[in-house]
GUTORRO-175413 format. One record per residue (C-alpha): x, y, z. Coordinates in steps of 0.1 Angstrom, whole numbers, padded with zeros to 4 digits, always signed. Each point is the difference from the previous one (the first is absolute). Example, Ala and Ser with C-alpha at 12.3 -4.5 7.8 and 13.67 -1.06 7.14 Angstrom:
+0123-0045+0078/+0014+0034-0007/
This chain:
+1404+0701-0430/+0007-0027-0028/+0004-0028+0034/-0033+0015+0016/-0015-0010-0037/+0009-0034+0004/-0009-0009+0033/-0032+0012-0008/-0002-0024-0029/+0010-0029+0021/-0027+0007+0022/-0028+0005-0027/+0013-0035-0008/+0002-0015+0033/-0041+0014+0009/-0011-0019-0034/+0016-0031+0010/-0010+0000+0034/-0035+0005-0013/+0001-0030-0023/+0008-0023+0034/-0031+0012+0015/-0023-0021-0021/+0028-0032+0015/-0016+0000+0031/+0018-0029+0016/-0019-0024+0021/+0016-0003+0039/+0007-0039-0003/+0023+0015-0030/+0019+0018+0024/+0028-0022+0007/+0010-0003-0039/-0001+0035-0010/+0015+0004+0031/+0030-0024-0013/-0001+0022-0035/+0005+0034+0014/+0028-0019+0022/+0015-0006-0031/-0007+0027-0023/+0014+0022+0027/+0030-0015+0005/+0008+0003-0033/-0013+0031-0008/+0023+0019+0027/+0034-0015-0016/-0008+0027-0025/+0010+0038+0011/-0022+0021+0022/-0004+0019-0031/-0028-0018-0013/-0025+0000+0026/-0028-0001-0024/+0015-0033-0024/+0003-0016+0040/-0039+0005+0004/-0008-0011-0039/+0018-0035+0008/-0017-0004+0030/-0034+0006-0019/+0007-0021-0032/+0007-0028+0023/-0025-0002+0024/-0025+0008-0035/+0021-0039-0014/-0009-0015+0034/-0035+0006-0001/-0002-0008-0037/+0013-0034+0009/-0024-0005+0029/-0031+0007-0027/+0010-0029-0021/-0007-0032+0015/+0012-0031-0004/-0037-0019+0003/-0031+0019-0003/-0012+0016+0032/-0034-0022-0004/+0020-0032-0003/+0021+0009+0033/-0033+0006+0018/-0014-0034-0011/+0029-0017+0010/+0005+0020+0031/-0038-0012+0012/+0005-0040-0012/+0036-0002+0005/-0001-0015+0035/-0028-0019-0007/+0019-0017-0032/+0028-0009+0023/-0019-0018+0025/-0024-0018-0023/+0038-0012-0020/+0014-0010+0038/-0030-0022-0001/+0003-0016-0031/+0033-0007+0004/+0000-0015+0032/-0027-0027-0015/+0024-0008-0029/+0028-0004+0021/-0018-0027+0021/-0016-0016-0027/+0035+0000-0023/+0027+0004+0028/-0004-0043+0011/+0001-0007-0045/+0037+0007-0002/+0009-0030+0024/-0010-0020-0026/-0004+0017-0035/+0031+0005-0014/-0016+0024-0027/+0017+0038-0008/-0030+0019-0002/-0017-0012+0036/+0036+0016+0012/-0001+0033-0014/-0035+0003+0011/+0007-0010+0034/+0030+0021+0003/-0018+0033-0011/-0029-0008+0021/+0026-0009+0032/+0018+0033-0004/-0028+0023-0008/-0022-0007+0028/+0021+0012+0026/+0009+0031-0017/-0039+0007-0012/-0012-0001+0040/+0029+0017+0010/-0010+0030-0019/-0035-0008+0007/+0011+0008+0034/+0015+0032-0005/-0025+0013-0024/-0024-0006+0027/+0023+0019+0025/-0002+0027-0016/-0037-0001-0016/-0019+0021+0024/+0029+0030-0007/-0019+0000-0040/-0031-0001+0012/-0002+0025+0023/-0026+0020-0008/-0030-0030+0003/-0008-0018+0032/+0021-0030+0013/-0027-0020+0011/-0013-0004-0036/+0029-0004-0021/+0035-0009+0021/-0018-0022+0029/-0007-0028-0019/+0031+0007-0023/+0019-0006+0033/-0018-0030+0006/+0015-0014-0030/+0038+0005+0018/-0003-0033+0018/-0010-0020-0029/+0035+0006-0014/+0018-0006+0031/-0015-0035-0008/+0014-0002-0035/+0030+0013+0010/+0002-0036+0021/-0007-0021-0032/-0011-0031-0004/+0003-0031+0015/+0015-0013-0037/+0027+0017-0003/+0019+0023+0025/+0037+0000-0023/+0008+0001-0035/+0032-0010+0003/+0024-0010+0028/+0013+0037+0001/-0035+0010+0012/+0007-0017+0030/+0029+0015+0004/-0011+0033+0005/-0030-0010+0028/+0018+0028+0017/-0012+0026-0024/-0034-0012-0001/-0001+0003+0041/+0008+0037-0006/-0030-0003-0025/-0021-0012+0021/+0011+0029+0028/-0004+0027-0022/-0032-0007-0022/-0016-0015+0034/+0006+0038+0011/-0014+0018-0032/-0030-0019-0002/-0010+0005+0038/+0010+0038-0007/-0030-0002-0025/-0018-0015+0024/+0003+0026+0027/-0005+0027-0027/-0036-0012-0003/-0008-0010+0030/-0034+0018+0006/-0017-0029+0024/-0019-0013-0031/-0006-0037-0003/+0020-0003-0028/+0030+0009+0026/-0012-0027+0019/+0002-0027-0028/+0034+0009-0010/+0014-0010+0032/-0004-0045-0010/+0014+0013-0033/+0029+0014+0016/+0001-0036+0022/+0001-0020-0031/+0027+0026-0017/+0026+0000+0028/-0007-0045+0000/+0007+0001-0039/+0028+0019-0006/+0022-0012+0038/-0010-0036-0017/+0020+0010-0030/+0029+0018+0015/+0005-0029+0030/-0003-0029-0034/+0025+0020-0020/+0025+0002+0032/-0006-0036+0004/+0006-0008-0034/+0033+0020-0006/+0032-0016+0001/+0017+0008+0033/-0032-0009+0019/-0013-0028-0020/+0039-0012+0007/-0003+0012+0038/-0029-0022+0008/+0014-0033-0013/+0032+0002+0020/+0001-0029+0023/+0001+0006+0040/+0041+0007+0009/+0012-0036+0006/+0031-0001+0020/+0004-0037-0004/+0010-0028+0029/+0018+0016+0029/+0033-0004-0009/+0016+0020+0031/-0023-0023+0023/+0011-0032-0016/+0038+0008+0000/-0003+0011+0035/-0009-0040+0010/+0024-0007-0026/+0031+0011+0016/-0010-0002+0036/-0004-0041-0006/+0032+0002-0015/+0017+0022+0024/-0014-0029+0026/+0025-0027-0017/-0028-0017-0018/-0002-0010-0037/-0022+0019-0016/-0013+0001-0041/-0031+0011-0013/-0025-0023-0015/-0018+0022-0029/-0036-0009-0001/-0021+0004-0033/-0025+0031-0008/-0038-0011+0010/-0014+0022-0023/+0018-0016-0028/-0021-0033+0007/-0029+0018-0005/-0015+0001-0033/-0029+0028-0002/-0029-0002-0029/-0028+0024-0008/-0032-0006+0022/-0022-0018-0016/-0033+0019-0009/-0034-0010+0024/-0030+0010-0021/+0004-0015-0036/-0027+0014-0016/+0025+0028-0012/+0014-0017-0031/+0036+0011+0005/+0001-0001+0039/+0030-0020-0003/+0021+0024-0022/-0008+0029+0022/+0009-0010+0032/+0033-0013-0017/+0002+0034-0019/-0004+0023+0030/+0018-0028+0019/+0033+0005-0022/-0011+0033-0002/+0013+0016+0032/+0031-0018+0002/+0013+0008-0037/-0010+0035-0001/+0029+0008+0018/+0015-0001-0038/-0017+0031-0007/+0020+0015+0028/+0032-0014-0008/+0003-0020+0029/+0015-0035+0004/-0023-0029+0004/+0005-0028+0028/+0012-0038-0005/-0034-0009+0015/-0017+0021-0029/+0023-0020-0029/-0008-0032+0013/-0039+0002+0004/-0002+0018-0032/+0017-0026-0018/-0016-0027+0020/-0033+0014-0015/+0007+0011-0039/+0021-0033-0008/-0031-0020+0011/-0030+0020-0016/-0012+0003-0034/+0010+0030-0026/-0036+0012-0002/+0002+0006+0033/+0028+0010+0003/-0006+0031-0020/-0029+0010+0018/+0021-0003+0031/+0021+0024-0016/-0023+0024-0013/-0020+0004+0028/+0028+0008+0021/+0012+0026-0027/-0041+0016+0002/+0008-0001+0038/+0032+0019-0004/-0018+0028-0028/-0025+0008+0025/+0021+0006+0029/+0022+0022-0022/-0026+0017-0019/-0036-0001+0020/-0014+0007+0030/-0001-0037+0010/+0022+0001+0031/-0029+0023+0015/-0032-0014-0024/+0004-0038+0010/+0004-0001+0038/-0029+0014+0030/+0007+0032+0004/-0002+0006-0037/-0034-0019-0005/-0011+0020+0029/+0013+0033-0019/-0017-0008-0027/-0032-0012+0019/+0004+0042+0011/+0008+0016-0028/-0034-0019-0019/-0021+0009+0029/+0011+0034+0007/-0008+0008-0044/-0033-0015+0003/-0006+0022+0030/+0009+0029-0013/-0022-0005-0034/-0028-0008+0017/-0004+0029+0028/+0010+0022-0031/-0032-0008-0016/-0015+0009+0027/+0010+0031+0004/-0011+0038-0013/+0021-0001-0030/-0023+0025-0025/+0021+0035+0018/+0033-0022-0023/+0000-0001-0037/-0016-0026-0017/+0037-0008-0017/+0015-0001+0029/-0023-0021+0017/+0008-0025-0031/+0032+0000+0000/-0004-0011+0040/-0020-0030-0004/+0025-0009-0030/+0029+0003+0027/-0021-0020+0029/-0013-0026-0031/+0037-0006-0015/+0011-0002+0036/-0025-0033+0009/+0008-0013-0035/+0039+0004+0011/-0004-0020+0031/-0024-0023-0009/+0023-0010-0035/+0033-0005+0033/-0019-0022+0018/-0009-0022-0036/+0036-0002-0006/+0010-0005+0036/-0029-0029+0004/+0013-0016-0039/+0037-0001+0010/+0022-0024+0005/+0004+0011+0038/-0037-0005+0006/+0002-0034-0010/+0030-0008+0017/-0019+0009+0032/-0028-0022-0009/+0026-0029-0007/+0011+0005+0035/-0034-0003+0016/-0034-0023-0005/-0031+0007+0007/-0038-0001-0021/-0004+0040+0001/+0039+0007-0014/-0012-0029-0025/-0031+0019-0011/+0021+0032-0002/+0024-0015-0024/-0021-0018-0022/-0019+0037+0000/+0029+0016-0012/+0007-0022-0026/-0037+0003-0017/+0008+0036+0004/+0032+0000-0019/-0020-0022-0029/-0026+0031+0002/+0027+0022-0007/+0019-0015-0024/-0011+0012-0032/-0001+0039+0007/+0033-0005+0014/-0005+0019+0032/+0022-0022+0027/+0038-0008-0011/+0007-0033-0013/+0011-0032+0018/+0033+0000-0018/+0027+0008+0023/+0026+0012-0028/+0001+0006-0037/+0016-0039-0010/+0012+0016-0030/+0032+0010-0014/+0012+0031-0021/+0018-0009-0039/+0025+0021-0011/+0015-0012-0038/+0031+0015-0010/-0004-0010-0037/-0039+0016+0001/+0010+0029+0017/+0030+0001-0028/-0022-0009-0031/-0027+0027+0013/+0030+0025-0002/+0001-0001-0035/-0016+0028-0006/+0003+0032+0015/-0011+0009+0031/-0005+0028+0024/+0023-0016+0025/+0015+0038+0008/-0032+0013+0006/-0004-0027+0025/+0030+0001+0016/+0001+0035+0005/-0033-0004+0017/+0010-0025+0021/-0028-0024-0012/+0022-0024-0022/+0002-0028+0020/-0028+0002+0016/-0015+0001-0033/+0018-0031-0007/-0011-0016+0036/-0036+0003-0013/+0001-0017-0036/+0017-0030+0018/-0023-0031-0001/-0006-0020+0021/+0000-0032+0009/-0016-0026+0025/+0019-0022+0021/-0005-0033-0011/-0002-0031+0023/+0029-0018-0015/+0019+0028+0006/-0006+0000+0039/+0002-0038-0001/+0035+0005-0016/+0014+0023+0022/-0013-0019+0032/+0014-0034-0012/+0034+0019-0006/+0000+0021+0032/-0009-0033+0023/+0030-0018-0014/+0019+0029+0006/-0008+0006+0036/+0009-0035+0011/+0036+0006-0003/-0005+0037+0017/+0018-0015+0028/+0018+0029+0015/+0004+0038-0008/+0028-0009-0028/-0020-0023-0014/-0028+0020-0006/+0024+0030-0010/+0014-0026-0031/-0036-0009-0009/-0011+0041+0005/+0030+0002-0032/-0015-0023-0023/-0011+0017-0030/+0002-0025-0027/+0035-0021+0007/-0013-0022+0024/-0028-0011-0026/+0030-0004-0030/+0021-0019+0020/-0030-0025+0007/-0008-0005-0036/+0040-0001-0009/-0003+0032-0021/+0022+0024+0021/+0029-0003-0024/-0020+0012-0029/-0024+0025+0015/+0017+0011+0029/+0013+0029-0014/-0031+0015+0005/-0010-0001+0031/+0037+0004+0013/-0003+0039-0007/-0020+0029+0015/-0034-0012+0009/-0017+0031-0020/+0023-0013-0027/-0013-0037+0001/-0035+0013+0000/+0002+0020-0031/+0019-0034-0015/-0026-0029+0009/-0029+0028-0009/+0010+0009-0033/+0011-0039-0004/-0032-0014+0012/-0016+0023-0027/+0020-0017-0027/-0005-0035+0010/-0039+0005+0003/-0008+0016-0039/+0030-0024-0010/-0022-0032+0012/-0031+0018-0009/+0008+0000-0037/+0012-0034+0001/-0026-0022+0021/-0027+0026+0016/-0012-0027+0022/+0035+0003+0016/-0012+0033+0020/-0030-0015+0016/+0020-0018+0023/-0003+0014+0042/+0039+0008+0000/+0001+0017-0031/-0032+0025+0011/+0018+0003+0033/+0035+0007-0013/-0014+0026-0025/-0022+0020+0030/+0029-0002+0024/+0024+0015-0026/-0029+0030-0008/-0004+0005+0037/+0035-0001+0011/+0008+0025-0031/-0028+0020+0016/+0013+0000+0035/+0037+0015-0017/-0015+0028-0020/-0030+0010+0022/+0005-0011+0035/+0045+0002-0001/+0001+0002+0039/-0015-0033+0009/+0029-0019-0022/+0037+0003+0007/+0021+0030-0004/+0014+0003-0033/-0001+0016-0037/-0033-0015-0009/-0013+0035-0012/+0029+0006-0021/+0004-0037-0013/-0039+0001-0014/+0005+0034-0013/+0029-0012-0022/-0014-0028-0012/-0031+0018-0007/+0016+0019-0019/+0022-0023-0018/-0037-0019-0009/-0015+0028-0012/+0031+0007-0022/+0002-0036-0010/-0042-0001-0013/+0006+0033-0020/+0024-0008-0019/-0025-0032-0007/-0031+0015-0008/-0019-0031-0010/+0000-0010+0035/-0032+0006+0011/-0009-0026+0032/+0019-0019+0024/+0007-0033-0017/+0013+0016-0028/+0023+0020+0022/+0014-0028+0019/+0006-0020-0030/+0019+0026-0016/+0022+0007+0036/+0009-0034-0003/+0014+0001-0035/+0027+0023+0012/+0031-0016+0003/+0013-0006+0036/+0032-0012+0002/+0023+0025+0007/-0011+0015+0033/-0017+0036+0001/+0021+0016+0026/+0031-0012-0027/-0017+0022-0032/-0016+0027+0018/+0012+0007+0036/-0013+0003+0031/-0011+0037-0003/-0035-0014-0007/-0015-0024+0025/-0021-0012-0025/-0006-0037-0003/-0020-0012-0029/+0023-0018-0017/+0013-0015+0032/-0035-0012+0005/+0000-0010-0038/+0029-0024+0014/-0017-0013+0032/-0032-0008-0020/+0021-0021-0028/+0016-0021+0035/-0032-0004+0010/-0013-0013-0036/+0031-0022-0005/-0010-0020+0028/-0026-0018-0020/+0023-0006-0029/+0034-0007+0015/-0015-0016+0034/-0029-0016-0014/-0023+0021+0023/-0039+0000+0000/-0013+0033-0004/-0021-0003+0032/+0035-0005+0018/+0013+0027-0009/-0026+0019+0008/-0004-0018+0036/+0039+0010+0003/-0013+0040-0007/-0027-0002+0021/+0018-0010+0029/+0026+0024-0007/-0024+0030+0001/-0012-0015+0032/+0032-0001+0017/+0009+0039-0011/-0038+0011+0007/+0009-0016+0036/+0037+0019+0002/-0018+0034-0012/-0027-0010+0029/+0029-0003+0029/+0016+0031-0007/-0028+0026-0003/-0005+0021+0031/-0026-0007+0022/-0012+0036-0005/-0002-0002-0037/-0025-0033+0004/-0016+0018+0024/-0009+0029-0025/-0010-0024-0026/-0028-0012+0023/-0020+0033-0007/+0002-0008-0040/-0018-0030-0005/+0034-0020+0019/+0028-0021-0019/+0005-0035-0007/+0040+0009+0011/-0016+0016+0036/-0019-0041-0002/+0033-0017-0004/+0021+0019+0023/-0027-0010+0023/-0001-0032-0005/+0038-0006+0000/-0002+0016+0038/-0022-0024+0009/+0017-0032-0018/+0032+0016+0022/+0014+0011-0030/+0015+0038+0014/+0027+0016+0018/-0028+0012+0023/+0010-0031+0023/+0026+0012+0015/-0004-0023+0035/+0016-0034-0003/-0012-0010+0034/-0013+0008+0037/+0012+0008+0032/+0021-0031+0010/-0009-0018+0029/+0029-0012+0022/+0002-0016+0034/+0032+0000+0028/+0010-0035+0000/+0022-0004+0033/+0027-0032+0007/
């Protein structure tokens, strides 16, 4: 009686519970996760005993109640979501746009701008526009699945219209296919992009296919799609290493027959007669090539570009690694030792804009027939399309919509026409017209020209400069005063933004003519005793000795460029520093001179190239050494508080005592060297009281020496890591490794001489 009692309780209970989940009344669509709760309310409700039916059914209840509590408080307002559900794909494709124009009006800047901020803007442009159409794309796939209820031909017909559009800003434009060298290194993953969203957006197509004439007109977009984004994926295959490598290979040269000539050789002699061979002399090494001269002259640097492009496709084989011929040393010398150093440096830097738009445009399709007649297409087809869209019924689409089509067709033309600008301003175009003479290609240049005057103040076109011709500063004792006080270097750090932080509040600094003139002068004396590969090996190892010895102050100074380079850096920086406030107190006239501006940016720049760019110098400890002594500095002005600017921080460095050795007091734990630059700078000072010295020799005597260790750094930086430094406004380091190449001043010649020529000489 008493159990009947309480099963009768339990099921009072159980009806009032199971009349509270009536007012639930789940949707279907929430099927799946109250599916998912009474999957596991159950399971855990049955690891109690069977004697508790009725507490089994209350868990399964309570829960599915929490689950639909959960599903009645939103996240975002359910108006919100339907706004956004009816202008998200609209958003997105209006955004592809707009950042497909800033990428073709910024992406050609960074070849010669070597500020931060066009950088970061290009590089969240450059990865956000792929992304943005690819989920325009599959937002579009699935749009007519939301709006099932109202007609396609009203809402997702011109939608899918749109589907083409980003198949063309998937391809990019013609100013910039690659970020970076990696880019080009995965072509093969944009292939499979091209496959795949190729598919999706002619699935969207299909989907609306209802014979209307919009249908019809997305079939030219499609054309111009598929032309775009092959041009990209077939330039970034180009462009990547192994292919870029592949295509510069010579043809397989087995060499004189050697079988056939040893044949005759021992036949004659097996005959009883005398035989020797008479060696002949390579033909090709009587041959001297130059750069063809230019025929039509009214392009003002004719004569530079076809040397430029000339030079151009023999010494890009660097980029690839590859060893350059006997016949490529010889005219290239032939040519450098005998010109100028103004033009010598746009030789260089034309080649160098050659190179950056192989490796990071669409210039091996863009500047050759088929590509003009691409483009000729793609311009044609766009016009097309906007035209007969005019003309067509378009009041059945909303007005919107409609809108945001001519904005897609409008940005389009603007996109092609702004290509062709560039394409018709660069410094292909007039190397074509240098090649060729006639009064129309005249009138076409000199219109070009008024048009580039037309556009020069809103800025529109890219500039004529073919790199930055500037040079980052990094100061170790301003970086060290600025430390003073407290900082939120941890915060940084942690973020990961510290140096590049750091990388932005550099200055920077113009290259200066006296500078090139310098480092020409000292590179053509070089290069005449770059005789063989050893010789250029012992002058590739200069980095400061050779210049010493020449001035007779090896035994006093040598010390310092005898240890690690990144060592000898750090010592002639901080030392340079020293000498410069030291003869700026005394005389300030002293630091007007051309070697003293030149040894002070050189040390800045090279002290920038150790902290912010370590992989284009030597291996070594650099990082650690300029930590240290940072450290050691910062120390040092703290305990001085009165030190408040440079001079005054120098001059009171240089009251330290120096004359028992650092390493001797302290150690070598630190690799700090401060006071061993304290040293160096006193040698340097002493040799205008002890050697009777003018100031401006002594700093000739620096000068050169940061030349010759700029010109060491130069020769043992990677080809790749130049190549990268091409895409950020270029280096003066990528200029001089350059230029040594061409003055024969690299291990890249590895071919001493031909194929002999001998003869069978019979007695």
């Amino acid at each position: 009686m008493a159990n009947s009692k309480k099963n009768i309780g339990r099921m009072d209970r159980f009806m009032r519970l199971t009349k509270m989940t009536q007012f639930l009344k789940p949707s279907p669509h929430h099927f799946t996760s109250l599916s998912l709760s009474f999957h596991l309310s159950s399971t855990t409700a049955f690891d109690y005993s069977d004697e508790f039916p009725f507490q089994r059914n209350h868990a399964l209840h309570s829960s599915m109640i929490l689950m639909n509590r959960r599903k009645l408080m939103p996240i975002f307002p359910s108006s919100l979501m339907k706004l956004w559900n009816k202008w998200e794909i609209r958003v997105l494709v209006l955004l592809s746009l707009f950042l497909q124009i800033l990428l073709i009006f910024l992406g050609s800047r960074r070849k010669y701008t070597s500020r931060k901020w066009v950088g970061v803007i290009i590089w969240v442009a450059y990865l956000s526009a792929d992304w943005i159409a690819t989920v325009s794309i599959g937002i579009l796939m699935n749009q007519e699945e939301d709006c099932e209820e109202k007609s396609p031909t009203t809402n997702f017909v011109i939608m899918a219209f749109w589907a083409p559009f980003l198949l063309v800003h998937l391809g990019g434009p013609d100013t910039i296919t690659a970020y970076s060298l990696e880019d080009n290194e995965l072509w093969l993953r944009h292939f499979l992009g091209l496959l795949t969203q190729f598919g999706g957006a002619f699935y969207v197509f299909l989907k609306s296919w209802n014979g209307e004439a919009l249908n019809f007109l997305a079939i030219p977009v499609f054309f111009i799609g598929l032309i775009k984004y092959g041009e990209r994926t077939w330039v970034l295959r180009s462009a990547s290493s192994s292919h870029f490598r592949d295509a510069m290979l010579p043809r397989p040269d087995p060499g004189p027959n050697y079988a056939k000539i040893m044949d005759g050789y021992s036949l004659k002699k097996a005959e009883g007669y005398n035989v020797s061979l008479c060696r002949g002399i390579e033909t090709s090494q009587l041959v001297n090539h130059s750069p063809p001269t230019a025929i039509n002259s009214i392009v003002p640097d004719a004569a530079i570009l076809q040397a430029a492009y000339y030079f151009f496709n023999n010494f890009k084989r660097l980029f690839a690694d590859l060893i350059l011929s006997f016949q490529d040393r010889q005219d290239s010398q032939s040519f450098f030792q005998s010109t100028s150093w103004e033009q010598v440096f746009m030789v260089i830097e034309t080649e160098l804009g050659f190179m950056y738009d192989v490796l990071y445009t669409k210039s091996a399709v863009v500047y050759s027939r088929f590509g003009s007649l691409l483009r000729c297409i793609s311009l044609s087809f766009t016009i097309s399309v906007l035209i007969a869209f005019s003309c067509i019924d378009r009041n059945r689409y909303s007005t919107t919509d409609v809108i945001i089509t001519y904005w897609l067709l409008a940005g389009g033309i603007v996109i092609e026409i702004y290509a062709i600008a560039v394409l018709l301003s660069s410094d292909w175009t007039e190397l074509w017209l240098s090649k060729r003479k006639s009064p129309v290609l005249n009138l076409l240049y000199r219109t070009l020209f008024s048009r580039r005057i037309c556009f020069q103040v809103p800025y529109l076109l890219p500039e004529k400069s073919r790199w930055s011709d500037s040079m980052a500063q990094h100061n170790l004792i301003n970086i060290c005063l600025k430390d003073k006080p407290a900082r939120c270097s941890g915060i940084q750090e942690l973020l990961g933004i510290y140096e590049a932080w750091q990388a932005y509040q550099c200055k920077i600094s113009k290259v200066s003519p006296d500078l090139k003139r310098s480092i020409f002068e000292m590179l053509r004396e070089k290069s005449k005793g770059a005789s063989d590969i050893e010789a250029c090996k012992r002058i590739c190892s200069q980095r400061g000795d050779n210049m010493l010895e020449r001035m007779n102050c090896i035994q006093k100074l040598g010390w310092s460029v005898k240890v690690e380079f990144d060592r000898s850096v750090l010592l002639w920086h901080i030392a340079t520093d020293l000498c410069y406030y030291t003869d700026l107190n005394k005389n300030p006239n002293s630091v007007e001179s051309s070697n003293c501006k030149s040894s002070k940016v050189l040390s800045d720049y090279m002290m920038y190239l150790l902290v912010m760019c370590p992989f284009m110098l030597p291996n070594g400890i650099g990082k650690i050494r300029y930590q240290d002594s940072c450290a050691e500095a910062v120390e040092f002005f703290q305990e001085r508080n009165y030190i408040t600017s440079p001079s005054e921080a120098c001059s009171t460095l240089l009251q330290v005592s120096t004359e028992i050795l650092p390493l001797e007091v302290k150690g070598d734990r630190s690799k700090s060297v401060i006071f061993d630059a304290c040293r160096l700078a006193k040698c340097l000072q002493s040799l205008e009281t002890e050697e009777q010295w003018q100031c401006e020799q002594k700093w000739e005597m620096m000068s050169n020496v940061w030349v010759e260790m700029l010109s060491h750094g130069a020769g043992q930086c990677q080809w790749n890591h130049h190549a990268k430094q091409l895409a950020q406004g270029g280096e003066l380091l990528t200029h001089v490794w350059l230029l040594m190449a061409h003055f024969g001043i690299t291990e890249h010649f590895q071919i001493s001489q031909g194929h002999a020529r001998v003869r069978l000489v019979v007695k």
